[in-house]
C-alpha positions in Angstrom: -95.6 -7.7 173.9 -95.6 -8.3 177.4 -92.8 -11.0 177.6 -90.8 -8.2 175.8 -91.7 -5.5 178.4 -91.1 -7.8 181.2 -87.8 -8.6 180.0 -86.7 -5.0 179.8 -88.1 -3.8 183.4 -85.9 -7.4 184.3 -83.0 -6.2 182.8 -83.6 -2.0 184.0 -83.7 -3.5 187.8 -80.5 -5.6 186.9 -78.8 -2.6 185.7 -79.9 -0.4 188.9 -78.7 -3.1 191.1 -75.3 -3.3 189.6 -74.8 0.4 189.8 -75.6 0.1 193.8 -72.3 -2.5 194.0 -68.8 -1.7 194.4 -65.4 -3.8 195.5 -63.5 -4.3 198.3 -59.6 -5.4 198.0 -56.8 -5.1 200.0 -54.2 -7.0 202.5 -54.1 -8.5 206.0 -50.4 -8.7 207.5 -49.4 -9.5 211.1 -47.6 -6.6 212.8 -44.3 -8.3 212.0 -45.0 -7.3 208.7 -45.7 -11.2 207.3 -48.5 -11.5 205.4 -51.4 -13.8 207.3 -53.0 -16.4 205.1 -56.2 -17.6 205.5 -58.0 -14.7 207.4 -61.8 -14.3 207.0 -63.3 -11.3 205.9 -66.5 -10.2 206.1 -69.3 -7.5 206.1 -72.5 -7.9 207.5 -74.3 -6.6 204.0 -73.2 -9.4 202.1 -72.4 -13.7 202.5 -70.3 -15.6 202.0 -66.9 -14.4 203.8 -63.8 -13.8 201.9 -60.2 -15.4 202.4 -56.8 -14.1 202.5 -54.8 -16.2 199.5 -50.6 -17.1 200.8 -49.8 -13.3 200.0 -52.0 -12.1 202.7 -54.6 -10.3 200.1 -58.1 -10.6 199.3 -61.2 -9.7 197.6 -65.1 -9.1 198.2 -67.2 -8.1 195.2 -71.0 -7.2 195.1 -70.5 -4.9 198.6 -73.5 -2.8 198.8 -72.9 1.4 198.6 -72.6 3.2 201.7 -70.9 2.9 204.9 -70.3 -0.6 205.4 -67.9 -2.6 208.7 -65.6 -5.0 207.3 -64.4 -7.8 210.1 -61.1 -9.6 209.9 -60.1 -12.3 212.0 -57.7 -15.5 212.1 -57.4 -17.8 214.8 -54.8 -16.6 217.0 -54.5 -12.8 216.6 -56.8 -10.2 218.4 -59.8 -9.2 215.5 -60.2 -5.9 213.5 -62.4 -4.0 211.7 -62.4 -0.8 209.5 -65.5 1.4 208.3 -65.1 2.1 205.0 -67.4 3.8 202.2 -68.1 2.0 199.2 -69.1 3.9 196.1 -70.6 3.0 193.5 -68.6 1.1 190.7 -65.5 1.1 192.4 -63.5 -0.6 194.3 -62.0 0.9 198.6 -58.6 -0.6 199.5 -58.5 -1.2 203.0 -55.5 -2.8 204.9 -55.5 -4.9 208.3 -52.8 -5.5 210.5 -53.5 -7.9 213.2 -51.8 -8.4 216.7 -50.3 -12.0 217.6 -52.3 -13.3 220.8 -52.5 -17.3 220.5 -50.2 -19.7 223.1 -47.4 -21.0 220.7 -45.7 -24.2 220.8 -41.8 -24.3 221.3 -40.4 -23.4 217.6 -38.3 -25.6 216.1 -35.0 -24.8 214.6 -33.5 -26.4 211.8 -29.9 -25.6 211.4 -28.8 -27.4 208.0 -28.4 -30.5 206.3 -26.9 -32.9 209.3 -30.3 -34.6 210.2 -31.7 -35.8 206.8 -32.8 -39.1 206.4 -34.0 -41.2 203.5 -32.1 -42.1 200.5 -30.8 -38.5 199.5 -29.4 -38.5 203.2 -26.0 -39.4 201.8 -25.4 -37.4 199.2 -25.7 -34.3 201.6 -23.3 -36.0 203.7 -21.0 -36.6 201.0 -21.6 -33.1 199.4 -20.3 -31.9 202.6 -17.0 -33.8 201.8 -16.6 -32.4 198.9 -14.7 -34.9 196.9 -16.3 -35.2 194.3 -18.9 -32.8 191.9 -22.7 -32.9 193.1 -25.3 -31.6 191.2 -28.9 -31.4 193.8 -32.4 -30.6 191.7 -32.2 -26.8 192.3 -29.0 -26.9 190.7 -30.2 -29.4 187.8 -33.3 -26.5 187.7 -31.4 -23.7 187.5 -28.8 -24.9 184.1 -31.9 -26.5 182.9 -29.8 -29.3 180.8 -31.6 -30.5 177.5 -29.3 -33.5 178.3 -27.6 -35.3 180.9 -24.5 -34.8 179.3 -24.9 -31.3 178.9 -24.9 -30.9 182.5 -21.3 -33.2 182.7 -19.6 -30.9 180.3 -18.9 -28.3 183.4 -17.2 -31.0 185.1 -13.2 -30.4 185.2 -11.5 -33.9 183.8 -14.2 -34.7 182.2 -15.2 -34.4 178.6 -18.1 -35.9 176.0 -17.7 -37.2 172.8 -20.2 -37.2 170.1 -20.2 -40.7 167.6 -23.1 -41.6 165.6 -24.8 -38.9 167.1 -25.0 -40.8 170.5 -22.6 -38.6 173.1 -20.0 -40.6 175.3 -18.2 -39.6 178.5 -15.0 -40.2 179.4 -12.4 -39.2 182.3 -9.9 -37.0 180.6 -7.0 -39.5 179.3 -9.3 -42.6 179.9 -10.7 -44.3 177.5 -13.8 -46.6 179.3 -17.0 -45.3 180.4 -17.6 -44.4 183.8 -19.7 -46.7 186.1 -23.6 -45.9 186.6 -25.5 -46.2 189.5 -29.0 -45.6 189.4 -30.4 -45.1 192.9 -26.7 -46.7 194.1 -27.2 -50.1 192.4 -24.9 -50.6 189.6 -26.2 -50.6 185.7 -25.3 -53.1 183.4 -21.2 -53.3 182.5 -22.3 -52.5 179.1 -22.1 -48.9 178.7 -25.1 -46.6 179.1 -26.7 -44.2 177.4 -26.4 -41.6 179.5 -29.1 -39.0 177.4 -31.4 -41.7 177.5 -32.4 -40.3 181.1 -34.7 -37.0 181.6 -32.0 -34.5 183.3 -34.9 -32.8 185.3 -36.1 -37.3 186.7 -33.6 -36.5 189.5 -33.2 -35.3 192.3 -28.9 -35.3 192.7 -26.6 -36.4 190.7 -23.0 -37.3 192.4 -19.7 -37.4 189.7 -16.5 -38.7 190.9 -13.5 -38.7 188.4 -11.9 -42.2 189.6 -9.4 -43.5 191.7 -9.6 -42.9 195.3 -12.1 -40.5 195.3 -14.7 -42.9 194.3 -16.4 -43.4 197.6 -16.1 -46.8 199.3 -19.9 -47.8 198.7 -20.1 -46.9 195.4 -16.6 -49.2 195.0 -17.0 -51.4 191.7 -16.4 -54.9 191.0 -14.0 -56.6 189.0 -15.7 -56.1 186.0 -15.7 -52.3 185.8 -12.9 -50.4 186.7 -13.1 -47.2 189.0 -10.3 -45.5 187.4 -13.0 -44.4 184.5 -14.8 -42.8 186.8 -18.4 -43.0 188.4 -21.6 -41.2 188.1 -24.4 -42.3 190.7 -28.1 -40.8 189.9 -30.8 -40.4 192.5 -34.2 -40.8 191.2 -36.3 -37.7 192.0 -39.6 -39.5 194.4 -41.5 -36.3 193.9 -43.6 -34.7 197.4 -46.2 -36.3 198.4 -49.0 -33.7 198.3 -52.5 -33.6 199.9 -55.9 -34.1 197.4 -57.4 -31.1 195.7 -59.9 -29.1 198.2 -62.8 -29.9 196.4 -65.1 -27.1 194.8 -67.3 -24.8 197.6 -64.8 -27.0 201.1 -63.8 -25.0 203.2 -60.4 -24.5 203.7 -58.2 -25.5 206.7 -58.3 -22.3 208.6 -61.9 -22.5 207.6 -62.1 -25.5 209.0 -60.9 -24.2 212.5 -62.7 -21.2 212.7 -65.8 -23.7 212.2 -65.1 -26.2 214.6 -63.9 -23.3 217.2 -67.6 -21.6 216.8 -69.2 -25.2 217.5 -67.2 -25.7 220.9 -65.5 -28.9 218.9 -61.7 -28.0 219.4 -60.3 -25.5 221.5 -57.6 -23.0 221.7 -54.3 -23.6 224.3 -55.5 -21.6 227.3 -59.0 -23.2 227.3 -57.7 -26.8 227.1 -56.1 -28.7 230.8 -53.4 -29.5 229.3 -52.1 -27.6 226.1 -50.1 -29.4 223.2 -46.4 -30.0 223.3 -43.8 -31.0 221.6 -42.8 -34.2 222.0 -39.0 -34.7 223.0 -38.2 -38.0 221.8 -40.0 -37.1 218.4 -38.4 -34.2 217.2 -40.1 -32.3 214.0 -37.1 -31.9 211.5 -38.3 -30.7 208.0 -35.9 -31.1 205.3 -34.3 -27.7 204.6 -35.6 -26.6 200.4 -32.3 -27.5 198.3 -32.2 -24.3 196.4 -33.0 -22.1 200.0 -29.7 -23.9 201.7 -27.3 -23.4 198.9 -29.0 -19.5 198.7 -28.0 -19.6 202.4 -31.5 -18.3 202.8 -32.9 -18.2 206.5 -36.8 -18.2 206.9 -39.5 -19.0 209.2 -42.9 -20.4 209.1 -45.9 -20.0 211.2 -48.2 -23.1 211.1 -51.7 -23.8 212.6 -53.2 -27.5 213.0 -55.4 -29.0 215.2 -53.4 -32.0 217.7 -56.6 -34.4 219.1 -56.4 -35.6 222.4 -54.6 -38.6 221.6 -51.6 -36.3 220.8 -52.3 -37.0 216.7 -51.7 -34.0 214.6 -54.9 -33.6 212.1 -53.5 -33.3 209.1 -56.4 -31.9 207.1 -56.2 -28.8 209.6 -52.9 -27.8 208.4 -52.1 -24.6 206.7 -49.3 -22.0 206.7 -50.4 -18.2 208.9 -47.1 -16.4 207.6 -44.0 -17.5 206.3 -40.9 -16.0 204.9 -41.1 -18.2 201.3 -43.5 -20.3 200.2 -40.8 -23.1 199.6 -40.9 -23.2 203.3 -44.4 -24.8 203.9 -44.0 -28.2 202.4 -41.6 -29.4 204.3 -42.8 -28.5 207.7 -46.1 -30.2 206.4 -44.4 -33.3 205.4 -42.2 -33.7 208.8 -45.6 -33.2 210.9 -46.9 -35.8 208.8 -45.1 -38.8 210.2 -45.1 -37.3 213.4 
């Protein structure tokens, strides 16, 4: 009898203290109008802080009723704070816009394609030629193929014939198969199997029809004829991507914020000498395949910490605003290498 009364004043205090609760959502934008990711928010009635996600919104649950301050800061831009009431049960939407202050760095432009390097540096420059038919991994994305030769069946010249249920292509008129490259070495003279290869494995295919506008690199030997044409796949390498932020680690602007408090990095104007770009190392991220051909223009505001030996620290790097999202992974990988 008294573990059951017990257990029901236990529960009767649970129920008062949840109807004493309420929410808190809402967004933290800068006053360009770009949402700011990785804000803290907080309220002195409750721990721990909440963080804006890459839309520039949050959420704090379990806020105590009644008039309560909610802070909002990120490294960089001048704080805020709103007093809001919370009822009881419900959720107050409150909305921050925050004024730019921080020293920036010089920004860095990147114009299109003409500085790419690596192995899919030649395809862009031969795209640009435009004599022959280029396929990049947007564009493989977007027709979403169920076979490779599905995606050849929009070439002009070319067409796909179907024996034995195996599918072969062949230059209109010719009667060979086309030379393969994989990765620009040449397959075996025997002819390939050309659905044998995942569609969605690469990251640009190239087709030339034969002749002379088979580029000089990709010429064949005497055992394959370039007249049948030539179709050169470029194996998709995938982005290399940071580990997983472990459950309850803080995050990178987190991270700053923390090492700011504790006097162990400083901002631009506190420093002798502030960060700068170095000339003869110039960041150039790779511009996102499906944003160039969109023709889509965008910018990115990114935050890391540089040590004094001038070395970025890469686990201190995270987006404040950007444009798109497809943005952010390529400014991370060229300050990677830097």
């Amino acid at each position: 009898m008294v573990f059951a009364w017990s257990a029901a004043i236990a529960c009767a205090a649970s129920a008062v203290h949840a109807q004493n609760v309420g929410g808190v959502h809402g967004i933290v934008r800068a006053k360009t109008g770009f949402a700011i990711t990785g804000a803290q928010l907080r309220s002195h009635a409750l721990s721990p802080n909440a963080e804006t996600d890459e839309r520039g919104a949050f959420a704090l649950s379990r806020v105590p009723t009644g008039t309560q301050w909610i802070y909002a800061r990120r490294m960089g831009f001048r704080p805020d704070s709103q007093q809001i009431t919370i009822e009881s049960g419900k959720t107050a939407e409150v909305r921050f816009v925050l004024e730019r202050i921080a020293v920036d760095l010089a920004p860095v432009t990147v114009m299109g394609r003409r500085d790419v390097s690596g192995p899919m540096a030649g395809f862009y420059q031969r795209q640009a030629s435009q004599s022959g038919h280029f396929f990049s991994h947007a564009d493989i994305e977007r027709r979403a193929p169920h076979t490779l030769t599905d995606l050849l069946r929009s070439i002009p010249g070319f067409r796909i014939e179907t024996r034995n249920s195996a599918s072969r292509v062949r230059v209109r008129g010719g009667r060979c198969a086309p030379q393969v490259r994989l990765d620009g070495q040449a397959l075996s003279v025997v002819e390939i199997d050309l659905d044998s290869f995942d569609p969605m494995s690469f990251d640009g295919i190239e087709v030339y029809s034969g002749g002379s506008t088979v580029p000089i690199e990709f010429a064949s030997n005497r055992d394959v004829s370039d007249a049948c044409g030539t179709i050169v796949l470029w194996s998709r390498r995938g982005e290399s991507r940071d580990p997983a932020r472990k459950k309850g680690a803080l995050s990178p602007a987190m991270q700053i914020a923390k090492m700011l408090d504790e006097l162990r990095v400083f901002t631009a104007s506190e420093v002798d000498v502030a960060a700068q770009i170095d000339s003869s190392r110039v960041v150039r991220p790779l511009y996102p395949d499906a944003l160039f051909e969109a023709q889509t223009s965008g910018r990115v505001l990114a935050e890391f910490v540089v040590s004094d030996a001038g070395i970025i620290v890469m686990d201190t790097f995270s987006a404040i605003t950007t444009t798109h999202p497809d943005f952010i992974q390529p400014v991370r990988e060229a300050l990677k290498y830097q």
